[in-house]
PyMOL Python script that loads the backbone (N, CA, C, O; Angstrom):
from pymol import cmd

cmd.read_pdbstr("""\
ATOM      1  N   UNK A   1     -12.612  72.046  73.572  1.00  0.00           N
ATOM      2  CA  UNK A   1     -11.903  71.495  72.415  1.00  0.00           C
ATOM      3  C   UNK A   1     -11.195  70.204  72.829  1.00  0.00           C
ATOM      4  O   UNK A   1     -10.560  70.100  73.879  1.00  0.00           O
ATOM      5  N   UNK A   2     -11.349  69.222  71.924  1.00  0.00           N
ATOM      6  CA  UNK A   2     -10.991  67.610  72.462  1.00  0.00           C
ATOM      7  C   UNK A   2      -8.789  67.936  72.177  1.00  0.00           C
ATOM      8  O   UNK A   2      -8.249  68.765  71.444  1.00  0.00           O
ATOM      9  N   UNK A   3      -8.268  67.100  72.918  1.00  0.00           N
ATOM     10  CA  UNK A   3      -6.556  66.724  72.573  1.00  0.00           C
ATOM     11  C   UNK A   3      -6.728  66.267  70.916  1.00  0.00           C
ATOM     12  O   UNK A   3      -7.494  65.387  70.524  1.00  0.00           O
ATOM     13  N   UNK A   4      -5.930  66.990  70.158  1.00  0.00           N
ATOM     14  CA  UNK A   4      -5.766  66.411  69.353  1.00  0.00           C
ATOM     15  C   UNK A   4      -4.920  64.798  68.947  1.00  0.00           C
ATOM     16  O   UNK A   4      -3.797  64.512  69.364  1.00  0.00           O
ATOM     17  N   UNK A   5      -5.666  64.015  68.168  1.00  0.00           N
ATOM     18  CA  UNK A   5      -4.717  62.655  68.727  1.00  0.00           C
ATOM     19  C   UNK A   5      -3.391  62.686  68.135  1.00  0.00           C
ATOM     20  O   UNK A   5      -3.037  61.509  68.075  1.00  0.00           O
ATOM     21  N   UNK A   6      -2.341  63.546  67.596  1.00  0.00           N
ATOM     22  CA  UNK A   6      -1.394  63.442  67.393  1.00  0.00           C
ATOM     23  C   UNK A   6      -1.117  64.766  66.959  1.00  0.00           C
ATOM     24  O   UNK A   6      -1.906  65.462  66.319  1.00  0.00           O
ATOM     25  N   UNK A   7       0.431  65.212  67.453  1.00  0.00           N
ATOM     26  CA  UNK A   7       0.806  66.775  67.077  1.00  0.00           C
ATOM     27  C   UNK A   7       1.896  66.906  65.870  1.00  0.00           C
ATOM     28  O   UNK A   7       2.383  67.877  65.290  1.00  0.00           O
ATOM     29  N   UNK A   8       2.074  65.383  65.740  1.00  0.00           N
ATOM     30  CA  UNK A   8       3.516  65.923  65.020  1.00  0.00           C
ATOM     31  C   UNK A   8       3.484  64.637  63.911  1.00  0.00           C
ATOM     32  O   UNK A   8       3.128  63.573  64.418  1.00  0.00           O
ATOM     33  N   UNK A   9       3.850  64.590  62.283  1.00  0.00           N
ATOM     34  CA  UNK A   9       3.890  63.721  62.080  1.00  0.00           C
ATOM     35  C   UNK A   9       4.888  63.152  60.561  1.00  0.00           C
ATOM     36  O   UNK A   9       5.710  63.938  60.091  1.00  0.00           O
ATOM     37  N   UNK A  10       4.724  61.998  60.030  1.00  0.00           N
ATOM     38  CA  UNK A  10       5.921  61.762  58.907  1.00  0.00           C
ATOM     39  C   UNK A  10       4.811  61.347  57.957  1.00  0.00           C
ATOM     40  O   UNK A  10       3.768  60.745  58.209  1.00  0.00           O
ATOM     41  N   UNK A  11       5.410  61.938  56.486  1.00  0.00           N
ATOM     42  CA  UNK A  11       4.811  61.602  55.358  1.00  0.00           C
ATOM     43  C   UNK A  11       5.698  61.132  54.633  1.00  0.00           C
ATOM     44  O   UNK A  11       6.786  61.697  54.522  1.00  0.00           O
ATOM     45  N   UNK A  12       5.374  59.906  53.946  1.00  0.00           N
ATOM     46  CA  UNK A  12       5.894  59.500  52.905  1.00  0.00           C
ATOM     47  C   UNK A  12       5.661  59.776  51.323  1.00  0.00           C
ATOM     48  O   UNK A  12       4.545  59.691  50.810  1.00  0.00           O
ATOM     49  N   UNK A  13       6.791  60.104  50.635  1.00  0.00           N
ATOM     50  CA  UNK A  13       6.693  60.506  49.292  1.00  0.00           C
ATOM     51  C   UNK A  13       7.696  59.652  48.420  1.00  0.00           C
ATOM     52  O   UNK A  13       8.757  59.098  48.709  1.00  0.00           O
ATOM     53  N   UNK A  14       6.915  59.755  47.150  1.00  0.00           N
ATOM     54  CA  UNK A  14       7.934  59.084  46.248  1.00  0.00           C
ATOM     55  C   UNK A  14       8.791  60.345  45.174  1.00  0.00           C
ATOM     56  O   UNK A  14       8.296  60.940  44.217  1.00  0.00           O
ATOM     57  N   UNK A  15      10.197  60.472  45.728  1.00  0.00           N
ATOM     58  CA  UNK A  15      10.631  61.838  44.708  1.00  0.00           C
ATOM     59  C   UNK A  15      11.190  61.541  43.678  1.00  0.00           C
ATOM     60  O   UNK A  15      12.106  62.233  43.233  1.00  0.00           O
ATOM     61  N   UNK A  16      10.810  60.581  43.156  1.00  0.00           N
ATOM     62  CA  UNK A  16      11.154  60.199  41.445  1.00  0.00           C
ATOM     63  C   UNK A  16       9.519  60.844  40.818  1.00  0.00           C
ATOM     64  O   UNK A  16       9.426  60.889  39.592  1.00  0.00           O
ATOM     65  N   UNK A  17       8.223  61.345  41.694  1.00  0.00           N
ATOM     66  CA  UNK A  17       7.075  61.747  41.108  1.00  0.00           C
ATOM     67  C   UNK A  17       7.709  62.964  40.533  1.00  0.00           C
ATOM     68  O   UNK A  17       8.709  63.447  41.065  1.00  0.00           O
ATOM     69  N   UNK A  18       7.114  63.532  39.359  1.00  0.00           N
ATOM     70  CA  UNK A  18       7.312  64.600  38.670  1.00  0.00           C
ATOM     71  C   UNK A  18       6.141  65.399  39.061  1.00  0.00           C
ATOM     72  O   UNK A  18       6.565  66.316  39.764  1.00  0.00           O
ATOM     73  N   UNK A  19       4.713  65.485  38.917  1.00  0.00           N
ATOM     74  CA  UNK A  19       3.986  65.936  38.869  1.00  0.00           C
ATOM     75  C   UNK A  19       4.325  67.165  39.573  1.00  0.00           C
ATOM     76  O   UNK A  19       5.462  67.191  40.044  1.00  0.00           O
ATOM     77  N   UNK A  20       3.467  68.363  39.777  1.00  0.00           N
ATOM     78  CA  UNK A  20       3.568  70.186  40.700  1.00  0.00           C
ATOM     79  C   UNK A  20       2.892  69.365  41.721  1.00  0.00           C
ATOM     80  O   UNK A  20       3.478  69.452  42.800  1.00  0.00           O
ATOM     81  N   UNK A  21       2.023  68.720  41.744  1.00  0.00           N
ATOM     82  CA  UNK A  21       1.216  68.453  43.201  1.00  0.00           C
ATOM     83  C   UNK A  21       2.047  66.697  43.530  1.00  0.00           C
ATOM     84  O   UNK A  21       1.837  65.756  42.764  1.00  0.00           O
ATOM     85  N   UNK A  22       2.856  66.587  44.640  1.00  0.00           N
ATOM     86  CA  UNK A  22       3.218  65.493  44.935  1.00  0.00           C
ATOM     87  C   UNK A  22       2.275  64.616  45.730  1.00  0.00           C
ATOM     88  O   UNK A  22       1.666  65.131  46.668  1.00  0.00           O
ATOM     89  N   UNK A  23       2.133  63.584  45.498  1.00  0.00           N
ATOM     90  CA  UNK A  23       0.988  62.065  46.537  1.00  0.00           C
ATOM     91  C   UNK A  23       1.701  62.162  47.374  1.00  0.00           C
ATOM     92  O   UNK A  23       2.911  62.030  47.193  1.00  0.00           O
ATOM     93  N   UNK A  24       1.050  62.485  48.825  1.00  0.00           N
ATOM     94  CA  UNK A  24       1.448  61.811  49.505  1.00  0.00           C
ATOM     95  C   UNK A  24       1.282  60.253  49.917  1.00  0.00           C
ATOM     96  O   UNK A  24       0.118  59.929  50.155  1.00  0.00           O
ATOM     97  N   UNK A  25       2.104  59.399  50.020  1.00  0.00           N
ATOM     98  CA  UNK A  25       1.693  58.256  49.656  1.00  0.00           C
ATOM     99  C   UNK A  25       1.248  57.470  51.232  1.00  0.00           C
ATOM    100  O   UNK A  25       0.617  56.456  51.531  1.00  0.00           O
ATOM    101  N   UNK A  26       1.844  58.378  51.876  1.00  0.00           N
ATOM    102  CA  UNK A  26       1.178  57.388  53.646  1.00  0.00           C
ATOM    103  C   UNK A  26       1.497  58.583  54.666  1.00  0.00           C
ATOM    104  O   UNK A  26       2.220  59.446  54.167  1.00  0.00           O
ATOM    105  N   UNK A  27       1.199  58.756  55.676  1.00  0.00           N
ATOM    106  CA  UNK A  27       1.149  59.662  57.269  1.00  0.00           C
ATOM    107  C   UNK A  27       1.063  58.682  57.895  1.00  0.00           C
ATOM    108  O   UNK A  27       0.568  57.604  57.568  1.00  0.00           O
ATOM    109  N   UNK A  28       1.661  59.070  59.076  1.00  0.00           N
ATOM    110  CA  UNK A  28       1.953  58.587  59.979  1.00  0.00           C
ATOM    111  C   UNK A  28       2.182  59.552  61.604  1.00  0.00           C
ATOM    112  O   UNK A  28       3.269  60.051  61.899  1.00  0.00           O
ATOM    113  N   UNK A  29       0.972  59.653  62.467  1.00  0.00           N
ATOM    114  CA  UNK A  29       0.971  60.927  63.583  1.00  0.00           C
ATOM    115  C   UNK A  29       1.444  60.307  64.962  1.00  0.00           C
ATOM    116  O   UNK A  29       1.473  59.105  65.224  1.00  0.00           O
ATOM    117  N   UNK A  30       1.717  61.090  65.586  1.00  0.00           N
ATOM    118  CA  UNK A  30       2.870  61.136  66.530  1.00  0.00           C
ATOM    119  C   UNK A  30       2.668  61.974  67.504  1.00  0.00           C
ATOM    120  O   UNK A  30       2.721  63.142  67.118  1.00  0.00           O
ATOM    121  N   UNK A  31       2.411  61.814  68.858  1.00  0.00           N
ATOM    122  CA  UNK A  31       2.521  62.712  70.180  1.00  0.00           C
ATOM    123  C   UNK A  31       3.506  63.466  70.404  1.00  0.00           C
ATOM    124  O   UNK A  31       3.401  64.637  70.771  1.00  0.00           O
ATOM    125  N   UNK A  32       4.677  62.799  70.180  1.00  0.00           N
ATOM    126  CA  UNK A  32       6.321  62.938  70.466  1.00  0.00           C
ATOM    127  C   UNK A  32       6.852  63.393  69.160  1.00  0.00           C
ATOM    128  O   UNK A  32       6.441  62.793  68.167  1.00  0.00           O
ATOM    129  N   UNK A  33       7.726  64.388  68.998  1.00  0.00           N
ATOM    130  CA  UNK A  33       8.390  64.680  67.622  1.00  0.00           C
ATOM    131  C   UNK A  33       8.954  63.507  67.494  1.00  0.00           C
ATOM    132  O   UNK A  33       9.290  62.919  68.522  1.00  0.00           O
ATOM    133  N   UNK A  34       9.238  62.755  65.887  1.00  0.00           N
ATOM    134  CA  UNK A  34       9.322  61.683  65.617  1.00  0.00           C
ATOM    135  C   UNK A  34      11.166  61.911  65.398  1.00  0.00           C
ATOM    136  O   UNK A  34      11.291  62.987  64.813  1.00  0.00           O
ATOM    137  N   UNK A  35      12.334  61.391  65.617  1.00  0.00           N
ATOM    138  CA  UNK A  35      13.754  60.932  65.302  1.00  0.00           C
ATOM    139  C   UNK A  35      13.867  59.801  64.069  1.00  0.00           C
ATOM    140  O   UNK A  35      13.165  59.005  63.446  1.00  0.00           O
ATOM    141  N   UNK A  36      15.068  60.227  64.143  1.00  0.00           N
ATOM    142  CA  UNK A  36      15.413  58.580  63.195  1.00  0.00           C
ATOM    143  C   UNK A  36      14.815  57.625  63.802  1.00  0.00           C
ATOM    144  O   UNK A  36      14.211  56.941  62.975  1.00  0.00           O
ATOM    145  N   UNK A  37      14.693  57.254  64.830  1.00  0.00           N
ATOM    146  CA  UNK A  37      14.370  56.053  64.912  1.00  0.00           C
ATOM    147  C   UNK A  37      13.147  55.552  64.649  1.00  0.00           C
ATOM    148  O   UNK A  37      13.006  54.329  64.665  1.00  0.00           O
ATOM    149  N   UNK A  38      11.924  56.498  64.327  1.00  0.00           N
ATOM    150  CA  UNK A  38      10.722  56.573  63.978  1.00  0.00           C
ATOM    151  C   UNK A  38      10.510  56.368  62.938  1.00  0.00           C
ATOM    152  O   UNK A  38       9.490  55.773  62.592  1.00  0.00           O
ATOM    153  N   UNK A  39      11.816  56.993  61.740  1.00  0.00           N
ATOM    154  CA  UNK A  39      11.949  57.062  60.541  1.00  0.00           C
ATOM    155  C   UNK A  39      12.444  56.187  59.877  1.00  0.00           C
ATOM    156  O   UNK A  39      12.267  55.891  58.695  1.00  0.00           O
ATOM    157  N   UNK A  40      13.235  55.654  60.831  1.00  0.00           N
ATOM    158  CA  UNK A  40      13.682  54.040  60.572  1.00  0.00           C
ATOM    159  C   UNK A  40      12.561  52.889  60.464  1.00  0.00           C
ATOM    160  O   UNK A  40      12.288  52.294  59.422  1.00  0.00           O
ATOM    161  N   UNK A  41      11.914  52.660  61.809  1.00  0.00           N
ATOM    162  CA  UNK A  41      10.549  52.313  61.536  1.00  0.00           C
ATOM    163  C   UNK A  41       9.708  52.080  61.151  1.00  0.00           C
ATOM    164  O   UNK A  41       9.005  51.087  61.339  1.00  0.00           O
ATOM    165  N   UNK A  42       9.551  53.066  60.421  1.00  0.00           N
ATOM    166  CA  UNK A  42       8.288  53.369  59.762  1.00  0.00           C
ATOM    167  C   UNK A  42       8.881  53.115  58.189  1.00  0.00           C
ATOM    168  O   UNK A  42       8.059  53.222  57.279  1.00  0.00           O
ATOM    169  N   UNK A  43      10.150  52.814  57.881  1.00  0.00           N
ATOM    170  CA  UNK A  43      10.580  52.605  56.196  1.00  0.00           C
ATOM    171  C   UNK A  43      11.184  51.207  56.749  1.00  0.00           C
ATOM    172  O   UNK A  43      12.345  50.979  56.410  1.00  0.00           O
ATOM    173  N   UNK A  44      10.757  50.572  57.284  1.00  0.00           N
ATOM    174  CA  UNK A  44      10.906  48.889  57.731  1.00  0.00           C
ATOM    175  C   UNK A  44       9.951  48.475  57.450  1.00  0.00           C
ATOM    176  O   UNK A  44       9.780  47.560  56.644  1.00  0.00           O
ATOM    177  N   UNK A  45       8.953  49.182  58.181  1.00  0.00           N
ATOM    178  CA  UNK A  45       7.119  48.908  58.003  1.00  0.00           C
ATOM    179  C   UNK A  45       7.235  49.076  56.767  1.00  0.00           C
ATOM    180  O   UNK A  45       7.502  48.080  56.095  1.00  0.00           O
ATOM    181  N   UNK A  46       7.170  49.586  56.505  1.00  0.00           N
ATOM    182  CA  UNK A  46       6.773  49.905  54.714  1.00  0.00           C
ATOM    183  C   UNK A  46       7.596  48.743  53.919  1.00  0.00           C
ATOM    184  O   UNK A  46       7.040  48.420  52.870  1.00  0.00           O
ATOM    185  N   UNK A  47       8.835  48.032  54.212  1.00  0.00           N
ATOM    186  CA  UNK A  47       9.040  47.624  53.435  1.00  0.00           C
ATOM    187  C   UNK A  47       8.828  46.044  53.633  1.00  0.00           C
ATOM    188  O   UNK A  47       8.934  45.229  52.716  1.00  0.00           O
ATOM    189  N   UNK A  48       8.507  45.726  54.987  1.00  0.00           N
ATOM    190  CA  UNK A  48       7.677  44.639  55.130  1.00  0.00           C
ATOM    191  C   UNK A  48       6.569  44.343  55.225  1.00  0.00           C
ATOM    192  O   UNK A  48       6.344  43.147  55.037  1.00  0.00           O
ATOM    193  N   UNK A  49       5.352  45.256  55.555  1.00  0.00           N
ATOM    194  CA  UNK A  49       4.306  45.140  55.369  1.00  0.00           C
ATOM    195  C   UNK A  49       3.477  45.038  54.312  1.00  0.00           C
ATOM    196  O   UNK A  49       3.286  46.141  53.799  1.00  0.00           O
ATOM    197  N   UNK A  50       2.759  43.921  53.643  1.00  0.00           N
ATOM    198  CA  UNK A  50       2.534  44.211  52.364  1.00  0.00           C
ATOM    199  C   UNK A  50       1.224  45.070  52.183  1.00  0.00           C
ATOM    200  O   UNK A  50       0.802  45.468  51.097  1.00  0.00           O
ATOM    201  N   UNK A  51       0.463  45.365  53.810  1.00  0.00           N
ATOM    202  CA  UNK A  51      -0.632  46.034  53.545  1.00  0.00           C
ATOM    203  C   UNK A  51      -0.547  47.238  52.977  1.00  0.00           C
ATOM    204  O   UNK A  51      -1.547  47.803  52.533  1.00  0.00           O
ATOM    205  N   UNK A  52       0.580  47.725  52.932  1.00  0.00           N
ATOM    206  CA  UNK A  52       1.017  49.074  52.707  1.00  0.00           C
ATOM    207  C   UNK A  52       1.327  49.469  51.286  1.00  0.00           C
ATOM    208  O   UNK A  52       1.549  50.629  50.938  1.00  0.00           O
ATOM    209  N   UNK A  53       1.324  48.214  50.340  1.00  0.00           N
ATOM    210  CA  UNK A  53       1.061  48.199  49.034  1.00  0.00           C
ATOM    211  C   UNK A  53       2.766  48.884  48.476  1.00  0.00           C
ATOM    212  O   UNK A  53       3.084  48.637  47.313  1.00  0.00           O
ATOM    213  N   UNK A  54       3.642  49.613  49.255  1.00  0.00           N
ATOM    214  CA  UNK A  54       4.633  49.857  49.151  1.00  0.00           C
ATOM    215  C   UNK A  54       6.068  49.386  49.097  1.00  0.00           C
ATOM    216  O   UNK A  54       7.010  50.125  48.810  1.00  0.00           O
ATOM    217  N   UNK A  55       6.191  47.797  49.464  1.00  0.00           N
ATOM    218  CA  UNK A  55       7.014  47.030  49.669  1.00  0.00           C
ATOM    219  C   UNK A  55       8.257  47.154  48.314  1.00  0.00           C
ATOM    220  O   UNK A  55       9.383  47.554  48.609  1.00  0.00           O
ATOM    221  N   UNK A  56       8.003  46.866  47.198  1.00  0.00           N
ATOM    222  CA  UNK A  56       8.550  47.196  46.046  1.00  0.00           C
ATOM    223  C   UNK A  56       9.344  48.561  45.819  1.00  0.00           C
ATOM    224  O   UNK A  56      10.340  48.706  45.109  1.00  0.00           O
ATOM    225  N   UNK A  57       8.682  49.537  46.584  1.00  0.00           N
ATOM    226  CA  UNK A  57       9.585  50.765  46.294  1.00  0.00           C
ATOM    227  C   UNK A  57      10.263  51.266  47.938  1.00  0.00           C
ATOM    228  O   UNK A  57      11.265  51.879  48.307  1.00  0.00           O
ATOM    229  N   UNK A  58       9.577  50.887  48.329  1.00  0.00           N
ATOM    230  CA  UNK A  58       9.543  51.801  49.766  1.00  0.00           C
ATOM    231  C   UNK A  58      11.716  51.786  50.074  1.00  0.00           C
ATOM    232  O   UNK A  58      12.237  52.472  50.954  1.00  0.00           O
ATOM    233  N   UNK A  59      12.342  51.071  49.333  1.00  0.00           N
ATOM    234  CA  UNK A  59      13.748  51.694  49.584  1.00  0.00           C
ATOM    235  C   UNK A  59      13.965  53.101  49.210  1.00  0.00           C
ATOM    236  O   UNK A  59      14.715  53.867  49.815  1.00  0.00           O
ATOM    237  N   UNK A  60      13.391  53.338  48.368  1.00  0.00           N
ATOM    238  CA  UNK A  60      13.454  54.533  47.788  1.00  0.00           C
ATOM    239  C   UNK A  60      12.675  56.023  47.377  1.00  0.00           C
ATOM    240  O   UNK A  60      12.647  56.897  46.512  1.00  0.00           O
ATOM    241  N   UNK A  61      11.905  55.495  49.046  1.00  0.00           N
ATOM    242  CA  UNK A  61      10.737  56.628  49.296  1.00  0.00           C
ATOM    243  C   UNK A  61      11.211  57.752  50.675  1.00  0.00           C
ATOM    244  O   UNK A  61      11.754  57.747  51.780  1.00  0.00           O
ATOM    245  N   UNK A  62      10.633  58.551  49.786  1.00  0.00           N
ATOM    246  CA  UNK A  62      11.607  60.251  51.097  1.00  0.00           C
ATOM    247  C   UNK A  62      10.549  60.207  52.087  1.00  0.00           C
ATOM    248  O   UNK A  62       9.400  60.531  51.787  1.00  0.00           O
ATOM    249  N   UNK A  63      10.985  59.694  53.655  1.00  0.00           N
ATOM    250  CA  UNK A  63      10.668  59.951  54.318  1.00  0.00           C
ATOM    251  C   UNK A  63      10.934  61.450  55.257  1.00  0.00           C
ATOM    252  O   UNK A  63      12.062  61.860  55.529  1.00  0.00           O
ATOM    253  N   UNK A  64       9.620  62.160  55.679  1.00  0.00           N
ATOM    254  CA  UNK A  64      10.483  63.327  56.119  1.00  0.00           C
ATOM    255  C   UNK A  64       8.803  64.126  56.682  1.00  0.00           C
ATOM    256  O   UNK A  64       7.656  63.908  56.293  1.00  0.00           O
ATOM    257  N   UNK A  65       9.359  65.103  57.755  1.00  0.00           N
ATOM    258  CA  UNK A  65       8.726  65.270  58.669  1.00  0.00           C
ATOM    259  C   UNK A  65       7.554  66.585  58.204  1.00  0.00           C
ATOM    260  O   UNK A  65       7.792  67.628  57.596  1.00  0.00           O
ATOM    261  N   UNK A  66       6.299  66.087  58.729  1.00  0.00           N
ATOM    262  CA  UNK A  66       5.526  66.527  58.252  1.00  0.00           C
ATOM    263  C   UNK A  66       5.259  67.998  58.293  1.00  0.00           C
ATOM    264  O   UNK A  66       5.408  68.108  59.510  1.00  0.00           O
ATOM    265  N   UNK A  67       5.023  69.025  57.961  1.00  0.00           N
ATOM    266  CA  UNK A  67       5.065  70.763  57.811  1.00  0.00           C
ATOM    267  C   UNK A  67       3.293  70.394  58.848  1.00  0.00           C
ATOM    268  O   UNK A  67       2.513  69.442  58.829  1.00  0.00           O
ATOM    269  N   UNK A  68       3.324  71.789  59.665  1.00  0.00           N
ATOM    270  CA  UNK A  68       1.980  71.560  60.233  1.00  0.00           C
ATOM    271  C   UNK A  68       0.704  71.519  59.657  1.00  0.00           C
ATOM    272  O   UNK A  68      -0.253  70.752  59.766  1.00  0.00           O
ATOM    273  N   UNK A  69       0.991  72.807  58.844  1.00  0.00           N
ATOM    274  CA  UNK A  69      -0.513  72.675  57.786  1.00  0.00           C
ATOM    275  C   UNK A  69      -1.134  71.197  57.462  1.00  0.00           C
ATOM    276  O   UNK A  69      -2.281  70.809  57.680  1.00  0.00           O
ATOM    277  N   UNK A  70       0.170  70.352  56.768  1.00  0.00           N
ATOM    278  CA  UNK A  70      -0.448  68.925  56.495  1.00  0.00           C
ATOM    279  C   UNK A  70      -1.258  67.882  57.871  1.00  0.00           C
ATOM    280  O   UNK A  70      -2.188  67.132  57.577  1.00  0.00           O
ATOM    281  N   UNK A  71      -0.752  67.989  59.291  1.00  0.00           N
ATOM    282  CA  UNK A  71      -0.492  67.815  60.178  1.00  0.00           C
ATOM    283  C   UNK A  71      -1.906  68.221  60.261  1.00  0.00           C
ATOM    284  O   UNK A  71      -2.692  67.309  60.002  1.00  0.00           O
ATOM    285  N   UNK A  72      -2.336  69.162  60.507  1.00  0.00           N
ATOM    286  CA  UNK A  72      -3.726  70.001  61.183  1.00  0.00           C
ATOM    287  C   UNK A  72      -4.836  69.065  59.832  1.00  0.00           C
ATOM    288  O   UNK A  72      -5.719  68.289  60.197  1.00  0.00           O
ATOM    289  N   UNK A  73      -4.645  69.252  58.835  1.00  0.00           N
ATOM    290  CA  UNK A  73      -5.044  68.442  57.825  1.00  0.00           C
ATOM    291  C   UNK A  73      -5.662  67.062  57.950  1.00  0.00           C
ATOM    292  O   UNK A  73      -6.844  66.939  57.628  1.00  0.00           O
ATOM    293  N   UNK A  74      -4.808  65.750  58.497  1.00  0.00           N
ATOM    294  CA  UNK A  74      -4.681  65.097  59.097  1.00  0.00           C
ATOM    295  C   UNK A  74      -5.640  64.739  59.887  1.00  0.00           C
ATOM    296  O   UNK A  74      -6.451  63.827  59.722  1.00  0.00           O
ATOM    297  N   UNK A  75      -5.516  65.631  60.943  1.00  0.00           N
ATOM    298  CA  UNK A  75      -6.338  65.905  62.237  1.00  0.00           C
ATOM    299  C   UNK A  75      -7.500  65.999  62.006  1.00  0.00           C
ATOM    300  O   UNK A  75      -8.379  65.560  62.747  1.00  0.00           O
ATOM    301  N   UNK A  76      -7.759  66.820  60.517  1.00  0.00           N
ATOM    302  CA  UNK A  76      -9.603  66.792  60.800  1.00  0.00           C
ATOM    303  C   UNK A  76      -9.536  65.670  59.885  1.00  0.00           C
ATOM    304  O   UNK A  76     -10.578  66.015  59.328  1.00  0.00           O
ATOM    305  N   UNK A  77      -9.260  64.790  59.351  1.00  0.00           N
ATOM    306  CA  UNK A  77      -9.815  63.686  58.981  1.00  0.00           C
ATOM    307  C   UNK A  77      -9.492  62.945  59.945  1.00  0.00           C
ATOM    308  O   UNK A  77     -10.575  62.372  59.828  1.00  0.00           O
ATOM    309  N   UNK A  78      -9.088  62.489  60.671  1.00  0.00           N
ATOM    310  CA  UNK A  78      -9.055  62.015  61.665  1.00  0.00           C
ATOM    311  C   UNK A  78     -10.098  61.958  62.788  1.00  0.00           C
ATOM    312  O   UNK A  78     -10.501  60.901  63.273  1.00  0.00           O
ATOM    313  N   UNK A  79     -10.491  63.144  63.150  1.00  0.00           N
ATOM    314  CA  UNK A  79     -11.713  63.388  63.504  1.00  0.00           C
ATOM    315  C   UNK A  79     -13.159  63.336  62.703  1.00  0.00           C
ATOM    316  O   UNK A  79     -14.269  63.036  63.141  1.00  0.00           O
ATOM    317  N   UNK A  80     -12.859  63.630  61.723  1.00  0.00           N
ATOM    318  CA  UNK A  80     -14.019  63.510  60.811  1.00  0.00           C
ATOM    319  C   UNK A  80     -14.211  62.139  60.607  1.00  0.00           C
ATOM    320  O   UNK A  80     -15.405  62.014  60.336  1.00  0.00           O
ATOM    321  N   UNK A  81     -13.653  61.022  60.594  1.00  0.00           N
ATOM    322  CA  UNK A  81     -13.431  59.071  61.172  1.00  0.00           C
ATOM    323  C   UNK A  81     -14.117  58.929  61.968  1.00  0.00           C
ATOM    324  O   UNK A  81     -15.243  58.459  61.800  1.00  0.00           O
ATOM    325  N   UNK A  82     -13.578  59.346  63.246  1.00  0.00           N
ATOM    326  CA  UNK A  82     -13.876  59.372  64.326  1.00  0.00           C
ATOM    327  C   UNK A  82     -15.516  59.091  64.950  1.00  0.00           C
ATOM    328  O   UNK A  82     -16.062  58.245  65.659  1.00  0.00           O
ATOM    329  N   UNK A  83     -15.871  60.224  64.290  1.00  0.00           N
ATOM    330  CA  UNK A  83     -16.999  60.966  64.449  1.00  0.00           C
ATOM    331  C   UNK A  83     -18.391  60.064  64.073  1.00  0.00           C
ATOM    332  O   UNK A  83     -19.394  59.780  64.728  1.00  0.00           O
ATOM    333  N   UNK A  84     -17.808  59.660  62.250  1.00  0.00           N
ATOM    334  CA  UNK A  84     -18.801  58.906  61.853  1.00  0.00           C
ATOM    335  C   UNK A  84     -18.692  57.307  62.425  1.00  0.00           C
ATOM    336  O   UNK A  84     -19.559  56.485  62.130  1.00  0.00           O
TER     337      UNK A  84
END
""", "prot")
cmd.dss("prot")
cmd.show_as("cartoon", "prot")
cmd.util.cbc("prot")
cmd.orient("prot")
């Protein structure tokens, strides 16, 4: 079985969404459990990067640490990339 390329990771959400099923709107995976300072980071990126299409809201997007299920999730698309 190959290392998975990341164990731990942050999703971004927008919690003004109403919908039962929330977007996740970006991931972001991680070797190292991620801190504030990751979280800081990564809602800087977002709010300067315009590739990220998020710049406009990203003050006001819940960053917060990913549950594993989503995480393992992740992983096989990640691999499933990979692959092809």
């Amino acid at each position: 079985m190959n290392k998975p390329p990341f164990k731990y990771g942050l999703i971004v959400l927008d919690p003004s969404q109403e919908d039962e099923m929330v977007d996740i709107l970006h991931f972001t995976g991680y070797w190292e459990e991620p801190g504030k300072p990751e979280v800081d980071s990564l809602r800087n990126e977002l709010m300067t990067n315009e590739e990220f299409g998020l710049t406009e809201i990203a003050h006001k997007l819940a960053i917060l640490r990913a549950p594993d299920y989503i995480v393992e999730e992740y992983i096989k698309i990640f691999d499933n990339e990979t692959e092809n």
